[in-house]
C-alpha positions in Angstrom: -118.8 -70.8 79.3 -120.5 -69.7 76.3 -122.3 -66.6 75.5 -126.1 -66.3 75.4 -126.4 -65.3 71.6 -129.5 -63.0 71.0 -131.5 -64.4 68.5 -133.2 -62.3 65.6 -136.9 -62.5 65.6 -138.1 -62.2 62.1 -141.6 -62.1 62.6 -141.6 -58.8 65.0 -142.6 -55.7 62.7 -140.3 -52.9 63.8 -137.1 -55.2 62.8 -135.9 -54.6 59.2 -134.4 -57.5 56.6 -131.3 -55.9 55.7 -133.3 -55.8 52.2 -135.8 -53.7 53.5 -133.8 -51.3 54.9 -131.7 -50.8 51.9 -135.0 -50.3 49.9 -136.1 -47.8 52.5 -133.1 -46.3 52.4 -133.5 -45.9 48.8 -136.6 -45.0 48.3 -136.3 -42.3 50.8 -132.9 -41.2 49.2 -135.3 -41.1 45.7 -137.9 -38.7 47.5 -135.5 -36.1 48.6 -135.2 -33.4 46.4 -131.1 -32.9 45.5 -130.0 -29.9 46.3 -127.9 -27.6 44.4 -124.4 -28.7 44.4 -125.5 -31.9 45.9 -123.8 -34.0 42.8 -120.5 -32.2 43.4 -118.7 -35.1 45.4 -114.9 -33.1 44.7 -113.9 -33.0 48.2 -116.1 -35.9 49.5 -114.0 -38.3 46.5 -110.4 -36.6 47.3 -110.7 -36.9 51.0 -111.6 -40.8 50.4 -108.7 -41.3 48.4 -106.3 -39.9 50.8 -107.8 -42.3 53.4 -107.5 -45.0 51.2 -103.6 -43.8 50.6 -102.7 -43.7 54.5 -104.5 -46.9 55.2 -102.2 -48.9 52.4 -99.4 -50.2 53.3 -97.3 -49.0 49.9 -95.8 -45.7 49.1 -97.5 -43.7 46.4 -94.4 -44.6 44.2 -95.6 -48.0 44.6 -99.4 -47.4 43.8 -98.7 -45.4 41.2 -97.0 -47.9 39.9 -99.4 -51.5 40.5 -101.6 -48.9 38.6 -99.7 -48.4 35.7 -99.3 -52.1 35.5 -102.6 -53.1 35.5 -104.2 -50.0 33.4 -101.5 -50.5 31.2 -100.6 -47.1 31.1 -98.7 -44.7 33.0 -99.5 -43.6 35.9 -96.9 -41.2 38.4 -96.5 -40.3 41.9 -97.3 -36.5 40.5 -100.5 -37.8 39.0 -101.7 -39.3 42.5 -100.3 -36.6 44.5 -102.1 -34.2 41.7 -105.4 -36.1 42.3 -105.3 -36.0 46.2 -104.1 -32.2 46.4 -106.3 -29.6 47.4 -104.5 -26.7 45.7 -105.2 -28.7 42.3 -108.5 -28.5 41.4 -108.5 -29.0 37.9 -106.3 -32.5 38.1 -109.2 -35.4 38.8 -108.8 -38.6 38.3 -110.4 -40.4 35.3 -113.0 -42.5 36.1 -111.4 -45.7 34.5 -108.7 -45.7 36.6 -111.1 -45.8 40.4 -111.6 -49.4 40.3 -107.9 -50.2 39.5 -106.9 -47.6 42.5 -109.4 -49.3 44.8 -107.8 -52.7 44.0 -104.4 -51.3 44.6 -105.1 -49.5 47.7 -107.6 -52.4 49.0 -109.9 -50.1 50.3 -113.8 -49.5 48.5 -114.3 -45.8 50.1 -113.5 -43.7 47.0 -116.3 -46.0 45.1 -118.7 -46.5 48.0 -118.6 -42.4 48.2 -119.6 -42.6 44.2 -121.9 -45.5 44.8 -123.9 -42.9 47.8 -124.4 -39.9 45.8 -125.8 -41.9 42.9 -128.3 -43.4 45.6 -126.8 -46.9 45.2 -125.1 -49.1 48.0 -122.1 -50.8 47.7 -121.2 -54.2 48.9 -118.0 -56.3 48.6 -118.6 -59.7 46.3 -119.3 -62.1 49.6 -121.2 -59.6 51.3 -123.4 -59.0 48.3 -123.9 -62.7 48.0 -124.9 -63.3 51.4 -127.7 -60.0 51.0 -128.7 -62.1 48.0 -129.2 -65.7 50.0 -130.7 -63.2 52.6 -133.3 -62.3 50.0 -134.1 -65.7 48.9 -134.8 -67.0 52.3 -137.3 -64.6 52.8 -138.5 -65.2 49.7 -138.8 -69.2 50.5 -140.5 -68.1 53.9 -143.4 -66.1 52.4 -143.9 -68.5 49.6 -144.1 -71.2 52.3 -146.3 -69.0 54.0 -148.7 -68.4 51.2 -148.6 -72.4 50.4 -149.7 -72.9 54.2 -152.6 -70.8 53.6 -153.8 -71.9 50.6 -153.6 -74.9 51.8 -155.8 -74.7 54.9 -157.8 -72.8 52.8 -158.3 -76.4 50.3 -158.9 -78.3 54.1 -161.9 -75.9 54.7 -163.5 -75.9 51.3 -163.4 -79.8 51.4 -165.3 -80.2 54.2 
């Protein structure tokens, strides 16, 4: 038997595209005053690459490692471990080497926590593409929309 699928009614007013509520979002993310120390995203950023480090399969030997592979540069086990540690504040991890970690690791969190504090969202490639075809339908809709009145509009003023 299949399942009675609720179906998304566009036209009701109280139900956001995804569009509009990531431009809400936004805009009410650009209308908050930051706070003091609201840029500092230490602990936020070390706390999501140590979830991205239990949720991969590999050792940190072997991250370290696929790193240093694709940066083309070394990168150790103490360098990741250094990254991740509480007691070691002053070891971060360059900027440069995020994406190549996220890639590694398969997990987005340490950029998505980057992406948030800079008031951006983050979305993986086919997600991002699919918000974009999102867009464009609504788009198409409205312009059909505006056609349909300008064109009963042209019926009126002809007769």
């Amino acid at each position: 038997m299949a399942k009675n699928r609720k179906k998304v009614d566009m036209k009701r007013q109280e139900q956001l595209s995804l569009f509009a509520l990531l431009t809400q979002a936004a805009e009410s993310a650009r209308r908050d005053q930051p706070c003091e120390g609201s840029g500092n995203v230490r602990e936020r950023l070390r706390t999501a690459l140590c979830s991205a480090i239990k949720q991969c399969p590999l050792s940190r030997w072997e991250i370290a490692g696929k790193m240093s592979h694709l940066l083309g540069q070394e990168v150790s086990k103490f360098m990741v471990d250094a990254w991740t540690a509480e007691s070691k504040d002053g070891h971060r991890m360059p900027a440069e080497f995020l994406p190549t970690f996220c890639m590694v690791t398969e997990d987005n969190g340490p950029l998505r926590v980057l992406a948030e504090v800079a008031g951006l969202f983050a979305l993986p490639g086919p997600d991002a593409l699919r918000a974009e075809i999102q867009k464009l339908d609504e788009e198409a809709r409205q312009i059909g929309r505006e056609k349909r009145k300008r064109e009963l509009f042209l019926r009126e003023m002809e007769k």
